[in-house]
C-alpha positions in Angstrom: 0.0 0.0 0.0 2.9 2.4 0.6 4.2 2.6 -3.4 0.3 2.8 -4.8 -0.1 5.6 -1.4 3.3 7.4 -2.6 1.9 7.4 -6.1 -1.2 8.6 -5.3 0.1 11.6 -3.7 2.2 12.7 -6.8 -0.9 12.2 -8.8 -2.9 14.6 -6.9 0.1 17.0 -6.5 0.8 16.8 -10.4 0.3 20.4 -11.1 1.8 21.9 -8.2 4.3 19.6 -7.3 5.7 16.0 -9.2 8.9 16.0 -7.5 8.8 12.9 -5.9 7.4 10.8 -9.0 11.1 9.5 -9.8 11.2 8.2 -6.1 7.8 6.9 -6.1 8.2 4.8 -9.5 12.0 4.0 -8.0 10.1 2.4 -4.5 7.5 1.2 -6.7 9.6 -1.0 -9.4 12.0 -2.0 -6.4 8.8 -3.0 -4.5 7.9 -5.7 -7.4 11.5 -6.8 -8.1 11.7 -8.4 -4.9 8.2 -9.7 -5.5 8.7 -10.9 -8.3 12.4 -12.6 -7.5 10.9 -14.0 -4.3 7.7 -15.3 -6.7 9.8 -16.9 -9.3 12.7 -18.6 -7.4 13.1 -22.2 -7.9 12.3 -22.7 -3.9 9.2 -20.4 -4.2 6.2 -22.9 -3.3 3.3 -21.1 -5.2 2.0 -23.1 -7.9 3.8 -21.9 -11.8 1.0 -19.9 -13.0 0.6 -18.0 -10.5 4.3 -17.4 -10.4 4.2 -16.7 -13.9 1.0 -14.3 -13.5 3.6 -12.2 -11.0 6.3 -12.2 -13.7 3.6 -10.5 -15.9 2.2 -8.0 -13.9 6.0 -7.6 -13.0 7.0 -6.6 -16.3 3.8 -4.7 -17.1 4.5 -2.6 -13.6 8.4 -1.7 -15.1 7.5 -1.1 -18.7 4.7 1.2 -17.4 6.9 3.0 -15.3 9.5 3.5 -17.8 6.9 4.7 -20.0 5.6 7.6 -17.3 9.2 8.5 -16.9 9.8 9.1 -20.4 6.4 10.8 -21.0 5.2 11.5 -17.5 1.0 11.8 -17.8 -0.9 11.6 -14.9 -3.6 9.5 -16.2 -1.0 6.7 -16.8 -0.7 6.2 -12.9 -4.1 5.1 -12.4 -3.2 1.6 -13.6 -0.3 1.2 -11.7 -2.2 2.4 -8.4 -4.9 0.2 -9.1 -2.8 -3.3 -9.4 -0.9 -2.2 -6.2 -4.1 -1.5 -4.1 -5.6 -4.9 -5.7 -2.3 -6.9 -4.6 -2.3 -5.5 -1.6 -5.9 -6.3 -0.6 -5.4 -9.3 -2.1 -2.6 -10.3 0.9 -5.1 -9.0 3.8 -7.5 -12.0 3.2 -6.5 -14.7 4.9 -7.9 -18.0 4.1 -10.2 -20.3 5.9 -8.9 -23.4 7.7 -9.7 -26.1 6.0 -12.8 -28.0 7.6 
């Protein structure tokens, strides 16, 4: 929640104030490296298409960012907020013991 929080902030700053968007991407792609390392390792025990859905989303979440570096629009954070804040909620739900 911290990167898409970060984000979010630049994106309602944008007209006054985008000076932390490099940082925010930066945390942001640095966030999902290690997720994505830790998802794909040989050792990692989730099942291989869910650890291939992570590499996707993975290199989605870099090539977007590159792309708002390059041609910074603040439209083009939406997405990247979004998948963050769905991730995220995703990891507060914790399953049921099985009966």
């Amino acid at each position: 929640m911290k990167a898409a929080i970060r984000m979010k902030t630049v994106q309602d700053q944008w007209d006054t104030d985008r000076s932390d968007l490099d940082a925010a991407l930066a945390y942001n792609r640095k966030l999902w490296t290690i997720l994505s390392t830790s998802a794909t390792d040989t050792e990692s025990p989730l099942p291989a298409d869910l650890q291939r859905n992570i590499a996707l989303i993975a290199i989605f979440i870099f090539n977007r960012s590159l792309d708002i570096i390059m041609e910074p629009k603040r439209e083009d954070l939406d997405v990247l907020i979004e998948i963050n804040r769905n991730i995220a909620a995703g990891l507060k739900i914790i399953p049921q013991a099985a009966a």
